[in-house]
C-alpha positions in Angstrom: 6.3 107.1 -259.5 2.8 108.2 -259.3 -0.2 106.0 -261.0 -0.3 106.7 -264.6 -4.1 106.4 -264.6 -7.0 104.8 -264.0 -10.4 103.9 -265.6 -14.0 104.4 -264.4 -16.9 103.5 -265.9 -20.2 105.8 -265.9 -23.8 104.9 -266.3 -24.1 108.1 -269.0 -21.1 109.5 -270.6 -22.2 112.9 -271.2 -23.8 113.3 -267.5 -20.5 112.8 -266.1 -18.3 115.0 -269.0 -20.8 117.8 -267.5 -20.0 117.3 -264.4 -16.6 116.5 -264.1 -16.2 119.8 -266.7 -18.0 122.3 -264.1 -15.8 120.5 -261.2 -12.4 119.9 -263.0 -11.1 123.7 -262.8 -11.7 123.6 -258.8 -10.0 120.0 -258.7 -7.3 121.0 -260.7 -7.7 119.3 -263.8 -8.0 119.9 -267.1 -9.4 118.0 -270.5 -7.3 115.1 -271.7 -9.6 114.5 -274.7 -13.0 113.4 -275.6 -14.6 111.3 -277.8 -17.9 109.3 -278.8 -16.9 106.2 -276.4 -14.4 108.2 -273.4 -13.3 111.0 -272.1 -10.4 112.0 -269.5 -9.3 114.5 -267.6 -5.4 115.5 -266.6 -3.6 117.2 -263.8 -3.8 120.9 -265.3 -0.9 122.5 -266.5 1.2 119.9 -267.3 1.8 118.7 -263.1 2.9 115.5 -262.7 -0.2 112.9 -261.6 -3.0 110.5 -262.1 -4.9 110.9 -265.7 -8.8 109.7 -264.9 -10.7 107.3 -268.3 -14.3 107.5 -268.1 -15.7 104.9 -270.1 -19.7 104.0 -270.4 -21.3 101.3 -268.7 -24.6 99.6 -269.2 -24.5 99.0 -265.5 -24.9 101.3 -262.7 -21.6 101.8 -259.7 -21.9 99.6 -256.8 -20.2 100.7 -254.0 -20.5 97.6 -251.9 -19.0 95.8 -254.6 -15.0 94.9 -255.0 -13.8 98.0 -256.9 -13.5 101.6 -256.8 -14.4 102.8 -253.0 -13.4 106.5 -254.0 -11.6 108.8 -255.8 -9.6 111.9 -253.6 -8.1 115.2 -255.3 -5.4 116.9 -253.3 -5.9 120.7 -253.3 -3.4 123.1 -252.4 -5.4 124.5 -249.3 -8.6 124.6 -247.4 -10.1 127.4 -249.0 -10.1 124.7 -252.2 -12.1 122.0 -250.4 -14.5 124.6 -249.1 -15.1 125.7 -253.2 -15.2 122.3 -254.4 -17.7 120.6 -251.9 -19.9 124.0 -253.0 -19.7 123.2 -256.5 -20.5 120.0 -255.7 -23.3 120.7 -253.7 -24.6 123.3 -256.4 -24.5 120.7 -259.1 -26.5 118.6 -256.6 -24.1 116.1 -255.4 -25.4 114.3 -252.0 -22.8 115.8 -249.6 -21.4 113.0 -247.0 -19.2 114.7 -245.0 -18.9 118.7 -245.5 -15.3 120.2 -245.1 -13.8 119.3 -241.6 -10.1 118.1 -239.8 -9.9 114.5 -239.4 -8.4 113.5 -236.2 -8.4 109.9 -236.8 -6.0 110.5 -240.2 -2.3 111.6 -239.9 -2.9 115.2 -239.5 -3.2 117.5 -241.1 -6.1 116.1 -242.9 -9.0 118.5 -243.9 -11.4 117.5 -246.1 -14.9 116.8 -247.6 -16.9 113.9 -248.8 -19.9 113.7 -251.9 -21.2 111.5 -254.4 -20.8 112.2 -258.1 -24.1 111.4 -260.3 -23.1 108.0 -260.0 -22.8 107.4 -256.4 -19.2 107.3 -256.8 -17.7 109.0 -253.7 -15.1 111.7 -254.3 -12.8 113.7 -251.6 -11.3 117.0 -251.7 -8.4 116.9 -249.3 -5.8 119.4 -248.1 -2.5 118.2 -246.1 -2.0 122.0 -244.7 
């Protein structure tokens, strides 16, 4: 069974709502709900797969610390991971690794690497 979901916490709630709204659409999510204290985001269209809990935090991601290292989104094909990492990039992500084959993963693995506003590292992937 997949994960049912999982929780991250955000320095500024409605910093990461905007941002995860503009990317959600490329990722292939969708609004769960929204409220004063959370907000989450679902596979769109009813697919099967991991809802996502963003919950505010009075202190800022750490990613040296035991925790979340990063957060990947499988997309249907490469032409996806090119459009996200430019979203990304035009909603002024730091870009780690633009889109690119990854020999040293079990092929086929094509993707890219950014930070959201908190530092916290996401991946758009493609298996094709």
């Amino acid at each position: 069974m997949p994960l049912g979901h999982i929780g991250v916490n955000v320095s500024d709630l409605g910093v990461s709502y905007k941002y995860y709204s503009d990317l959600m659409d490329c990722l292939g999510y969708e609004t769960f709900l929204t409220a004063d204290d959370q907000f989450a985001i679902k596979p769109a269209g009813n697919k099967i797969g991991t809802y996502i809990f963003f919950y505010p935090s009075e202190k800022g991601y750490e990613p040296e610390s035991a925790g979340l290292q990063h957060m990947a989104f499988m997309l249907p094909d490469r032409d996806k991971v090119e459009e996200a990492v430019t979203i990304a990039n035009e909603l002024g992500s730091e870009i780690v690794h633009l889109p690119r084959e990854w020999p040293e993963y079990p092929p086929p693995y094509y993707a890219a690497f950014w930070r959201d506003p908190d530092g916290i590292m996401l991946e758009a992937v493609c298996h094709k």
